[in-house]
N, C-alpha and C positions, 0 to 999 in steps of 0.2 A: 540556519535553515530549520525547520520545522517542516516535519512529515507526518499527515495523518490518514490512514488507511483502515477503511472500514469492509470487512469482506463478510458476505453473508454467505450459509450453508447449511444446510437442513441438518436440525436436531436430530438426533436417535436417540436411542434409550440408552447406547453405551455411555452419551455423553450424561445423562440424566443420572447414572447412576456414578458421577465421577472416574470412569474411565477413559484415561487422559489417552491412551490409544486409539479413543471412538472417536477424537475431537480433532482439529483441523491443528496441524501442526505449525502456530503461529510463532513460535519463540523461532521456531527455522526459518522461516516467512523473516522474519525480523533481519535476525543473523545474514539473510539473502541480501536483503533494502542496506544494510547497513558496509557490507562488502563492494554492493555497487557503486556507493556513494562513493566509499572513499576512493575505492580504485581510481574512478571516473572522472573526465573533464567532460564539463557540459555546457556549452555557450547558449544553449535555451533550455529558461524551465521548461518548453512543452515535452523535450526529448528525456530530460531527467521524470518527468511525471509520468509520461507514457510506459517509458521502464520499470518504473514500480508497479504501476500497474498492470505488466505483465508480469509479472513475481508474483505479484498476489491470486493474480488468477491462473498458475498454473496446476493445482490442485485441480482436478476432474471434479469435485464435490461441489466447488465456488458455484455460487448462481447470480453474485451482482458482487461488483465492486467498486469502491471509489477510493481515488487518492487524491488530496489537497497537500498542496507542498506550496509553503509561507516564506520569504527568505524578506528577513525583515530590514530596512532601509536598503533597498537596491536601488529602491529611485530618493534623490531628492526632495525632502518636503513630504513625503511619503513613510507610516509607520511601516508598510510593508504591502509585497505585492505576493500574489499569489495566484494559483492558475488547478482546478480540481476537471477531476476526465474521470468517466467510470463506467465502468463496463457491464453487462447484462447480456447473460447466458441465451444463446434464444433456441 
């Protein structure tokens, strides 16, 4: 499986000035994706996708996200299937 998560969030100057406190706490974000994975049985990718993707957007700061989760030879004949959902702050 392959998991890619893109989350966006407004820059400030703490982040500009290398202050890893001003910056969106993605190695926890990580650590979060990577506990639910394994704990988890999932019979559809859309319920493992939709999960991450509320991981990612629990942060108050997020304004858009997406996750593409790739799980390669699931089908037949098939390099790989994949299913992306992403969300937008309104």
């Amino acid at each position: 499986m392959i998991i890619n998560a893109e989350i966006h969030y407004p820059i400030n100057r703490g982040c500009l000035s290398d202050d890893v406190n001003a910056a969106l706490d993605y190695k926890g974000i990580t650590k979060q994706i990577i506990a639910h994975v394994e704990d988890g049985q999932f019979l559809l990718l859309e319920k493992l996708v939709s999960d991450v993707l509320n991981i990612c957007t629990q942060a108050e700061v997020v304004t858009h996200a997406q996750v593409r989760i790739d799980k390669p030879h699931a089908l037949r004949f098939a390099d790989s299937v994949s299913l992306t959902l992403h969300y937008d702050k309104s």
